[in-house]
N, C-alpha and C positions, 0 to 999 in steps of 0.2 A: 627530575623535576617533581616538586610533591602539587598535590590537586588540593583544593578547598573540599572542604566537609559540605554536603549540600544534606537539606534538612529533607528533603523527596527526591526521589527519581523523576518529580516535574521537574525539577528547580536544573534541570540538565538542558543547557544550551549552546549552539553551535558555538559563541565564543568561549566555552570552558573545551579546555584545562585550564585554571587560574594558578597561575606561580606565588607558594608562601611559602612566610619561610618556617611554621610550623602548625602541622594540625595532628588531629585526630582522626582516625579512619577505621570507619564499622567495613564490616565485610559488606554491607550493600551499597555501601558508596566507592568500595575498590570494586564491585564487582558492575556496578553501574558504569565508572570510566571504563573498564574493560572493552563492557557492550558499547557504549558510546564510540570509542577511538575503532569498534567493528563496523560500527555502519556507517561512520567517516569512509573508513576503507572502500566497506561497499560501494556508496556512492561515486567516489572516482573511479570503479571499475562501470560506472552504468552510465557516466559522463563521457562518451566516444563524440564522433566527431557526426554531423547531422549528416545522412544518409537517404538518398532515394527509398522509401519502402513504400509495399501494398499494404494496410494496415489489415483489410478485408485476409489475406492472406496468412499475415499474422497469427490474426485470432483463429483462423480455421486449423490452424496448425496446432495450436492451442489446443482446443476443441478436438481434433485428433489424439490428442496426444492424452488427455483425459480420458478419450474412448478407449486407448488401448488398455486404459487401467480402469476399465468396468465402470465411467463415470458417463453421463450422456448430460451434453449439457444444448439446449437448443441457442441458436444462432440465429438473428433478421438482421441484416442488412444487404450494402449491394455487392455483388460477386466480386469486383475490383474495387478498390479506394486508393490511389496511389495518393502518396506525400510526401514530408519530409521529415523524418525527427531518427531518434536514437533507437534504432530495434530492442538491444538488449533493457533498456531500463523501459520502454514498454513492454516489453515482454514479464518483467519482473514485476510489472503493476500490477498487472491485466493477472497472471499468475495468486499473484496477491489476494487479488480480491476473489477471485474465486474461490481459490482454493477456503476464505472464509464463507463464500456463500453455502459449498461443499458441508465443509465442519460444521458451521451453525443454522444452516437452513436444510432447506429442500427445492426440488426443482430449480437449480442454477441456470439462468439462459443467460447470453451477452444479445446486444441490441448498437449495431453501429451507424449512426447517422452525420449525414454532412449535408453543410448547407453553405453559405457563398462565402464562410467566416471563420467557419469552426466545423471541427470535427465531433463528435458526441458519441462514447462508448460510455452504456449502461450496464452493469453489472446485479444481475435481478435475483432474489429467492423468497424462497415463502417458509421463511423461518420467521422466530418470535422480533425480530428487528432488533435496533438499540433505541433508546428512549430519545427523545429529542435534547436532553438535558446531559446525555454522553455522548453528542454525537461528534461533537468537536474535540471533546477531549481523550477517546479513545485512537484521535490523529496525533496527538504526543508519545514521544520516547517514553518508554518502559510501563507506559500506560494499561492497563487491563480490566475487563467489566468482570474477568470471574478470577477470583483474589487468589485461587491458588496456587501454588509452584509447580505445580504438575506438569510434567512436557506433554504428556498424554490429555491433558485438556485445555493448550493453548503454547504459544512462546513465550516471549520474555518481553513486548510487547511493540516491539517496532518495527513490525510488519506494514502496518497505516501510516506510520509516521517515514517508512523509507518510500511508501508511493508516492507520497503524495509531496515530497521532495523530489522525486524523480519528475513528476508532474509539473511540479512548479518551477523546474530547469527548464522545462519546456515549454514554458510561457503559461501554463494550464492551469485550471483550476479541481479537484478533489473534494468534491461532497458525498453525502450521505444524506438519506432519506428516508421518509417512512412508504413504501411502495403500495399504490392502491390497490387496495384486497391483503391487506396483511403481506408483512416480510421489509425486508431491504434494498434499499435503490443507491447504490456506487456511481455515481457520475462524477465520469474521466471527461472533463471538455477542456481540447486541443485549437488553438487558433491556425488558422492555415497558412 
């Protein structure tokens, strides 16, 4: 099957592949469908079937598991949260988004709160933030606010855009914020 020529790596949407019967193909549009049909993939490995979890536990493990690798990230919430959703594609969010508070800030905490409706995990650092004017748009495939190819200074850019798909399987919603006192605010809200 050949793929349509797409003029950006925005122009990539869940319903492409599109069948023609002939194009033209740059290496950034074979290499765009590549990473697209991988995070296809991805996502039906993170779409399991809804599960009893503690999410409080979750994150502490998380959190653990960053300490082993010299990383301290501070935690508020309450000691148990039981619920219900998919471990592995939260795990993969929550992962996510740290590991950018990590890369591009400082001081990373998580913040988990629940109230009679929703569950609310905060993802906080005191890095330079993203502007309000990329804040949506660095939630698209192949999207990136620093333009180079470098693996050493970022991926390939859908990192955001697989949370916050994972997120939105799960009824939720995935923003970004400018966090008070400077840095970035990730809000994962989960309905209960």
């Amino acid at each position: 099957m050949l793929f349509a020529q797409l003029s950006s790596p925005s122009d990539v949407a869940p319903s492409w592949p599109l069948p023609i019967k002939a194009a033209r193909f740059s290496a950034t549009t074979v290499r765009n469908a590549v990473i697209w049909q991988l995070l296809q993939a991805q996502l039906r490995h993170f779409i399991q079937d809804r599960t009893q979890l503690d999410l409080a536990a979750l994150l502490q493990t998380l959190i653990d598991d960053y300490h082993d690798l010299a990383t301290d990230i501070t935690f508020r919430g309450p000691p148990p949260l039981v619920g219900f959703g998919r471990p592995l594609g939260l795990k993969r969010v929550i992962t996510n988004l740290v590991d950018n508070a990590i890369h591009y800030g400082i001081a990373p905490e998580i913040e988990l709160q629940h109230t009679q409706n929703e569950v609310v995990i905060r993802v906080l650092d005191r890095g330079p933030g993203i502007a309000a004017e990329y804040r949506e748009e660095v939630c698209l495939p192949f999207y990136r606010l620093e333009s180079s190819r470098n693996k050493s200074t970022g991926g390939v850019g859908l990192g955001l855009s697989t949370a916050r798909a994972i997120v939105l399987e799960h009824g939720g919603t995935l923003t970004l914020a400018e966090r008070q006192g400077g840095g970035l605010e990730a809000v994962v809200v989960l309905p209960v």
